[in-house]
ZADOKE-436832 format. One record per residue (C-alpha): x, y, z. Coordinates in steps of 0.5 Angstrom, whole numbers, plus 500, padded with zeros to 3 digits. Each point is the difference from the previous one (the first is absolute). Example, Ala and Ser with C-alpha at 12.3 -4.5 7.8 and 13.67 -1.06 7.14 Angstrom:
<recs>
<rec u="525" v="491" w="516"/>
<rec u="502" v="507" w="498"/>
</recs>
This chain:
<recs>
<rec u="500" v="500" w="500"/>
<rec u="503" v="507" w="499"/>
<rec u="502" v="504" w="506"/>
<rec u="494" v="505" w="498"/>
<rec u="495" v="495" w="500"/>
<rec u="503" v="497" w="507"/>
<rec u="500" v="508" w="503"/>
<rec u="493" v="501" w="498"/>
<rec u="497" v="493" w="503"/>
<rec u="505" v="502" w="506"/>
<rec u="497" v="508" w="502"/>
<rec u="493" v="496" w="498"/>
<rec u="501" v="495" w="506"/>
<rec u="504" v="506" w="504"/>
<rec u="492" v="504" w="499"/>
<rec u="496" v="494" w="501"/>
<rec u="504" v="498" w="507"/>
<rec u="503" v="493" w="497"/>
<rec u="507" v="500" w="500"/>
<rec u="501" v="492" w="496"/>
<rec u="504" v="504" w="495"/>
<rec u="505" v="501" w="504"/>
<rec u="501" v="494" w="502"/>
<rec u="502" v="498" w="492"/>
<rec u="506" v="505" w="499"/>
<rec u="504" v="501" w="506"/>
<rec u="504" v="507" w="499"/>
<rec u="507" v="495" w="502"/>
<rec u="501" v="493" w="496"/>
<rec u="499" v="495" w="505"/>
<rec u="506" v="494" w="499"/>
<rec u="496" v="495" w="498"/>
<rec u="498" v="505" w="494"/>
<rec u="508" v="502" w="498"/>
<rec u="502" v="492" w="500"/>
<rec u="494" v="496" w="499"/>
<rec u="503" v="494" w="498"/>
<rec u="502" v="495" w="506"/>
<rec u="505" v="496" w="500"/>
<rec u="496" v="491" w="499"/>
<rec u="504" v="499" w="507"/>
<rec u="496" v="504" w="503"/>
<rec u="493" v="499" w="498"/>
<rec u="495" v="498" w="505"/>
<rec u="497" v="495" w="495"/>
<rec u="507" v="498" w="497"/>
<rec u="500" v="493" w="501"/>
<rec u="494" v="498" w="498"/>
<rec u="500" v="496" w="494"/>
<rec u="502" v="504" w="492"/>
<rec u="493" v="504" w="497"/>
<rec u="497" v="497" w="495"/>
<rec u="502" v="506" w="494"/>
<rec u="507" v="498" w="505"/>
<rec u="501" v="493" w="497"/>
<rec u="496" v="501" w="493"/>
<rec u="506" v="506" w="500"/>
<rec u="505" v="495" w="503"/>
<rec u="499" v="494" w="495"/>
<rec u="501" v="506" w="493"/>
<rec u="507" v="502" w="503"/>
<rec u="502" v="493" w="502"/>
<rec u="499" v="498" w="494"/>
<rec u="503" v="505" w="496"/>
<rec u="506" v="500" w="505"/>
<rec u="500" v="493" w="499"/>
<rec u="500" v="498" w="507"/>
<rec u="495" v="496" w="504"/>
<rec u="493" v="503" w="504"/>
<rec u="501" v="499" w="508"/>
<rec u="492" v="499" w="502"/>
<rec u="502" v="500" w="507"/>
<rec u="502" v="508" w="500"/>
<rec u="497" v="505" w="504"/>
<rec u="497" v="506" w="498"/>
<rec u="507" v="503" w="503"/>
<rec u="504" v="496" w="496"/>
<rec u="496" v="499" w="495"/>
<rec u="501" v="508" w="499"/>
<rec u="508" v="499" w="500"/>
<rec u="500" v="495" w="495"/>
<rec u="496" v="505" w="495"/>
<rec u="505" v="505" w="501"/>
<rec u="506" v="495" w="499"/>
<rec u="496" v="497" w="494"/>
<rec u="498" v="507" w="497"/>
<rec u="507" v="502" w="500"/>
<rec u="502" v="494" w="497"/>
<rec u="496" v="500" w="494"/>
<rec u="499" v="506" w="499"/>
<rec u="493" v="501" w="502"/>
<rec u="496" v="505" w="504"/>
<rec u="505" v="505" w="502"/>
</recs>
């Protein structure tokens, strides 16, 4: 959205009393919002088993790269091995 159509729906909520659009945009980047990549080994859900578009992606770049799938990767290695495999072939970067 440009940032005179925000301004407007911010003085509009200021008029009206509601102040959710300051919720949306803060003045300061929070951390999150400056690196919002998070290193796999650090996800809260990482060791659960490989995604689905994860292992459909993971088989392509295996096949490529002439190496064998690991069914077993969880989310967080499965994420690594795209990367590794992504450098490797050439793909997605």
């Amino acid at each position: 959205m440009p940032r005179e159509g925000f301004q407007r729906k911010r003085e509009k909520a200021a008029s009206t009393g509601a102040r959710d659009f300051d919720m949306m945009s803060p003045d300061e980047p929070t951390p999150a919002m400056q690196n919002p990549e998070k290193d796999p080994k650090d996800w809260t859900t990482g060791d659960e088993p490989m995604t689905g578009p994860q292992r459909s992606y993971l088989q392509t770049l295996c096949r490529e790269a002439g190496e064998q799938f690991d069914e077993n990767l969880t989310k967080a290695e499965a994420s690594k091995k795209i990367e590794e495999l992504q450098e490797k072939t050439g793909r997605g970067k």
